[in-house]
C-alpha positions as CSV (number, residue, x, y, z in Angstrom):
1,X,61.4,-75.6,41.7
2,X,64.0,-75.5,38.8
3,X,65.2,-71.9,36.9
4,X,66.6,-72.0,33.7
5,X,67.8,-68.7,31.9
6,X,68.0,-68.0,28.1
7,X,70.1,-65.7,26.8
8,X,69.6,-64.1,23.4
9,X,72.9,-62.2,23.1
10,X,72.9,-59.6,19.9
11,X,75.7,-57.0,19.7
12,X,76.7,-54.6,22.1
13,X,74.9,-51.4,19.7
14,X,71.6,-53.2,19.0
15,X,69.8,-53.3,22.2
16,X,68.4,-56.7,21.0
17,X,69.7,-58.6,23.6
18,X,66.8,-60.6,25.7
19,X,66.6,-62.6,28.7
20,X,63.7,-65.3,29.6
21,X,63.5,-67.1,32.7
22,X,61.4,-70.5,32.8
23,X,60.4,-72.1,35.9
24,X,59.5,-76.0,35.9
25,X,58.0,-78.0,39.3
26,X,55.9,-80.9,39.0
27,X,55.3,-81.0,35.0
28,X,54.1,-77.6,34.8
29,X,56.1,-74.7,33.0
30,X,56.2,-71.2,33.3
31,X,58.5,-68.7,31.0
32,X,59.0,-64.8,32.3
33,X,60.3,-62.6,29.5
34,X,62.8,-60.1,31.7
35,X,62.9,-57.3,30.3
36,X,65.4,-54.6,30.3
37,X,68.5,-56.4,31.1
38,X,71.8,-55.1,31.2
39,X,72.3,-57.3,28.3
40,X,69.8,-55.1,26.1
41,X,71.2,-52.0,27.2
42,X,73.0,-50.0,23.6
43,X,76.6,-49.3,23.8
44,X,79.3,-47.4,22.3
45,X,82.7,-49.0,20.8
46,X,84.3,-46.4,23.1
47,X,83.5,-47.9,26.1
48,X,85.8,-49.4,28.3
49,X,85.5,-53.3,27.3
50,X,87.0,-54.6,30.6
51,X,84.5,-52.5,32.8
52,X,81.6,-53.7,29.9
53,X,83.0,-57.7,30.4
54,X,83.0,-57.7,34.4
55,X,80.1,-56.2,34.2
56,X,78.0,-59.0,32.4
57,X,80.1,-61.6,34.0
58,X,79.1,-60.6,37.3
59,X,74.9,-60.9,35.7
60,X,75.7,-64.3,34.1
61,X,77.3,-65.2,38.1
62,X,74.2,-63.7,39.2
63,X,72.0,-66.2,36.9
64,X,73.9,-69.3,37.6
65,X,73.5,-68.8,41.4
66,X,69.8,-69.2,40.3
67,X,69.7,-71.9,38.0
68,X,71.1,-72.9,34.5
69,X,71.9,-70.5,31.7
70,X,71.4,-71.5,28.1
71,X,72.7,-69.0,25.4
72,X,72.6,-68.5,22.3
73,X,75.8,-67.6,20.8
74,X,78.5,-70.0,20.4
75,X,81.2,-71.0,24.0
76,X,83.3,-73.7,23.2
77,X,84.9,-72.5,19.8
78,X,87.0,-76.1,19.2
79,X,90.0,-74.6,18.4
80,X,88.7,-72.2,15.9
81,X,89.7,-70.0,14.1
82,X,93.3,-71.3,15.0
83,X,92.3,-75.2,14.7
84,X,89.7,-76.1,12.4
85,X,87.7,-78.9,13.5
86,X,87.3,-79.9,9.7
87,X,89.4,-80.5,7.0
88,X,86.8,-78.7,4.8
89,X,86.9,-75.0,3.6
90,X,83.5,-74.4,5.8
91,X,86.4,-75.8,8.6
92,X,87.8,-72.3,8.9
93,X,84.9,-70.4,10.0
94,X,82.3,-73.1,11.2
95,X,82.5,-75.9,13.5
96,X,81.1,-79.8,12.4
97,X,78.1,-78.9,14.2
98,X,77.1,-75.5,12.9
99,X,77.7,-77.3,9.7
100,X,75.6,-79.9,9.7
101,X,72.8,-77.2,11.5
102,X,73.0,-75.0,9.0
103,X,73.9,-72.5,11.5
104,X,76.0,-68.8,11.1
105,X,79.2,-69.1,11.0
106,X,81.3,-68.2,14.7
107,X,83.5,-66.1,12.9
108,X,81.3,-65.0,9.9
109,X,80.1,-61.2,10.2
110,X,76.6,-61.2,11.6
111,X,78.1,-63.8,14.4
112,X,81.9,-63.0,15.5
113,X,80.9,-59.8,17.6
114,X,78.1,-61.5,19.5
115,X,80.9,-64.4,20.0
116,X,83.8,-62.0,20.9
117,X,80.9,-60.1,23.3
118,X,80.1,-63.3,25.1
119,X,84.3,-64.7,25.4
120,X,85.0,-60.7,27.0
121,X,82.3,-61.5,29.9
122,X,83.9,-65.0,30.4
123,X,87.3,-63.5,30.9
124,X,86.0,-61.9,34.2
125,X,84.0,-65.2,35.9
126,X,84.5,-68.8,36.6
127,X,81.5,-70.2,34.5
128,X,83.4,-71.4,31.9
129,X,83.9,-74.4,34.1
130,X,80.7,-75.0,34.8
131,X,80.2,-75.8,30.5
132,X,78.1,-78.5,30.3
133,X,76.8,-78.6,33.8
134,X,74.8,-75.3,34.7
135,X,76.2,-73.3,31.5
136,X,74.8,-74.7,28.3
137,X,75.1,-73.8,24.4
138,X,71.8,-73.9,22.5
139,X,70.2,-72.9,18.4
140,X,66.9,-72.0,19.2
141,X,66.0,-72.7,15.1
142,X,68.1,-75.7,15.1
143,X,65.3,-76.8,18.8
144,X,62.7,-75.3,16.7
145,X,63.7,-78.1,13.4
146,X,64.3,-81.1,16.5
147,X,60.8,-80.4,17.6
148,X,59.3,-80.7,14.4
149,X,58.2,-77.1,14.0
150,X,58.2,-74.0,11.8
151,X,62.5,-73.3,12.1
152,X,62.9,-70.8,9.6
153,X,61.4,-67.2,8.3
154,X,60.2,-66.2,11.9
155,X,62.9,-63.3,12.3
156,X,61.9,-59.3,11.7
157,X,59.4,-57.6,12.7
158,X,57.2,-58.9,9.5
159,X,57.7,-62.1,10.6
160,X,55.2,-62.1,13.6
161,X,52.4,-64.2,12.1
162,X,55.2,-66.9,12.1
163,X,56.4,-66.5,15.3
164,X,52.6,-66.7,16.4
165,X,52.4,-69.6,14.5
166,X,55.3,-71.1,16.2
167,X,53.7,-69.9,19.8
168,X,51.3,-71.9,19.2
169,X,52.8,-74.8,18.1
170,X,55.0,-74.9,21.6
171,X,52.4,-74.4,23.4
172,X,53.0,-70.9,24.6
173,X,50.2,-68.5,26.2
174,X,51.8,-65.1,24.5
175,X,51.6,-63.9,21.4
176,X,53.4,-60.8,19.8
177,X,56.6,-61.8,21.0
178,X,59.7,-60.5,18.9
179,X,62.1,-62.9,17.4
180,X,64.7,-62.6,20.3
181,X,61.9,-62.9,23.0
182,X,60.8,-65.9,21.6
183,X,64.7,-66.6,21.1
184,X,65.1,-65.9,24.9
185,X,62.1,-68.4,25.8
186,X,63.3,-71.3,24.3
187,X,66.8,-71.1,25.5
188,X,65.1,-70.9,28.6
189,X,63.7,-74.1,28.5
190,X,66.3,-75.7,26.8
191,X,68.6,-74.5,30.2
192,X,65.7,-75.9,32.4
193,X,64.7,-79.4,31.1
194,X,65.5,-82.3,32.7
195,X,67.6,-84.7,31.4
196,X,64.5,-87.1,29.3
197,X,63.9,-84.1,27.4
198,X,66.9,-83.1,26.1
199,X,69.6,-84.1,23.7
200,X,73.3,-84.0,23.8
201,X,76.3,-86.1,23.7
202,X,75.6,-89.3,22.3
203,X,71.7,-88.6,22.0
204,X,72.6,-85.4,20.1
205,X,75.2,-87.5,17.7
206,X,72.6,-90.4,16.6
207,X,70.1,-87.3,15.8
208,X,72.3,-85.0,13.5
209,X,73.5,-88.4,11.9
210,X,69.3,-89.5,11.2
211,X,68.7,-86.0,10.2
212,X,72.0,-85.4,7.5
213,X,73.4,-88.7,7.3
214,X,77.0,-87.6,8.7
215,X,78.8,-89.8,10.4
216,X,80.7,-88.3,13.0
217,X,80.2,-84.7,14.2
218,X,82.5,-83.6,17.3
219,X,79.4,-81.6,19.9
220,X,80.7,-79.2,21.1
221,X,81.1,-78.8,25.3
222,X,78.0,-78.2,26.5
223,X,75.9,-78.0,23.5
224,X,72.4,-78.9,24.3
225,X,68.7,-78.9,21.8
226,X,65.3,-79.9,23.0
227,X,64.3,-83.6,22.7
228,X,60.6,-82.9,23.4
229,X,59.1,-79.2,25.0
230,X,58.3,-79.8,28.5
231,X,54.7,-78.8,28.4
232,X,52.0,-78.2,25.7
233,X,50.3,-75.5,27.4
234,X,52.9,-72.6,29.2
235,X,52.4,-69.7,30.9
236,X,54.5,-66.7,29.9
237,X,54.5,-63.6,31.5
238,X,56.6,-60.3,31.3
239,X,58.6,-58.7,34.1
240,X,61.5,-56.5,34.2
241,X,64.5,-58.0,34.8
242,X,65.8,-56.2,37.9
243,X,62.5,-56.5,39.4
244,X,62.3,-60.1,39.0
245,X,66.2,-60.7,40.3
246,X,65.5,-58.5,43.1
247,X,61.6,-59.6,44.5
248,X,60.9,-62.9,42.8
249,X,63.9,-65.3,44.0
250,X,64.9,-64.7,47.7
């Protein structure tokens, strides 16, 4: 059986954060929404940020010793903010792909934290190397637009008829998830999937150029989007996410 984790990482004094775990063996798909993660846990800009960054390295170790991890949050920058990829103003706080996406900004506001959060954990474990191979990049909305469904207008808590919608649409057994949950799923699968049902490299190139017509956009080390969902009828379940790391993977 494969694992694949998703990571929807929000700032460290939210408590948004959320994990999903999906499981994939012989065509049939199964997402757990974990629960109470260290990642969701609210904390103070006092803190110590070294203890904070060993700390989640040593749960994103603890993942990849699973399976794969897909995340939410921009990894390989491409030289920004030092080296724009672009000789475009956009150049300076985006990269080609978030660009041509329509994705926030890495160094924008609402982003840069959740970026600077995810580079402080990486400072403390070797998974940086493993970019591309068991550590993946993915924008849920941007898998969401690939797969032909509902992309925007699903986040807040007044958006839930939407995300219901989108449940639906994927597949998924659950309804009343939150934005991040649902966030957290489809990184899940996106870190899961086998190779037919995914796009990158290459693949990924010829779809951004059909979709906006530009010519050339640079993909990021191990960006990743969903080609086709792996199943149109999943399970998904809820666990905590020390129980489930603890009892359900030996």
């Amino acid at each position: 059986m494969s694992f694949g984790f998703g990571l929807d990482l929000a700032g460290y004094s939210t408590g948004k954060s959320e994990v999903a775990v999906a499981q994939f063996e012989n065509g049939t798909l199964q997402i757990t929404l974990l629960g109470q993660s260290p990642f969701s846990r609210k904390t103070k800009s006092s803190n110590n940020n070294d203890y904070l960054g060993k700390l989640e390295a040593a749960e994103i170790d603890a993942m990849l010793k699973i399976g794969n991890l897909a995340v939410d949050v921009p990894i390989d920058l491409q030289g920004l903010p030092h080296t724009p990829a672009s000789p475009f103003v956009w150049g300076q706080t985006k990269r080609p792909i978030d660009f041509a996406l329509g994705a926030l900004a890495p160094f924008a506001d609402r982003l840069g934290s959740v970026v600077s959060r995810f580079q402080n954990a990486l400072r403390f474990t070797a998974a940086s190397e493993l970019l591309g191979k068991k550590l993946f990049e993915t924008y849920p909305s941007g898998n969401l637009a690939a797969l032909g469904s509902l992309a925007k207008g699903y986040k807040g808590a007044q958006q839930h008829v939407n995300r219901d919608q989108i449940a639906t649409f994927l597949g998924l057994s659950l309804s009343g998830m939150s934005d991040d949950e649902l966030d957290a799923a489809i990184c899940a699968v996106t870190a899961v999937a086998p190779a037919e049902f995914i796009l990158e490299k290459s693949d990924l190139s010829e779809y951004l150029f059909n979709k906006t017509g530009t010519e050339y956009v640079d993909i990021p080390r191990g960006y990743r989007l969903l080609r086709t969902f792996l199943s149109n009828k999943t399970e998904v379940i809820r666990s905590s996410y020390d129980q489930w790391m603890s009892g359900e993977v030996s």
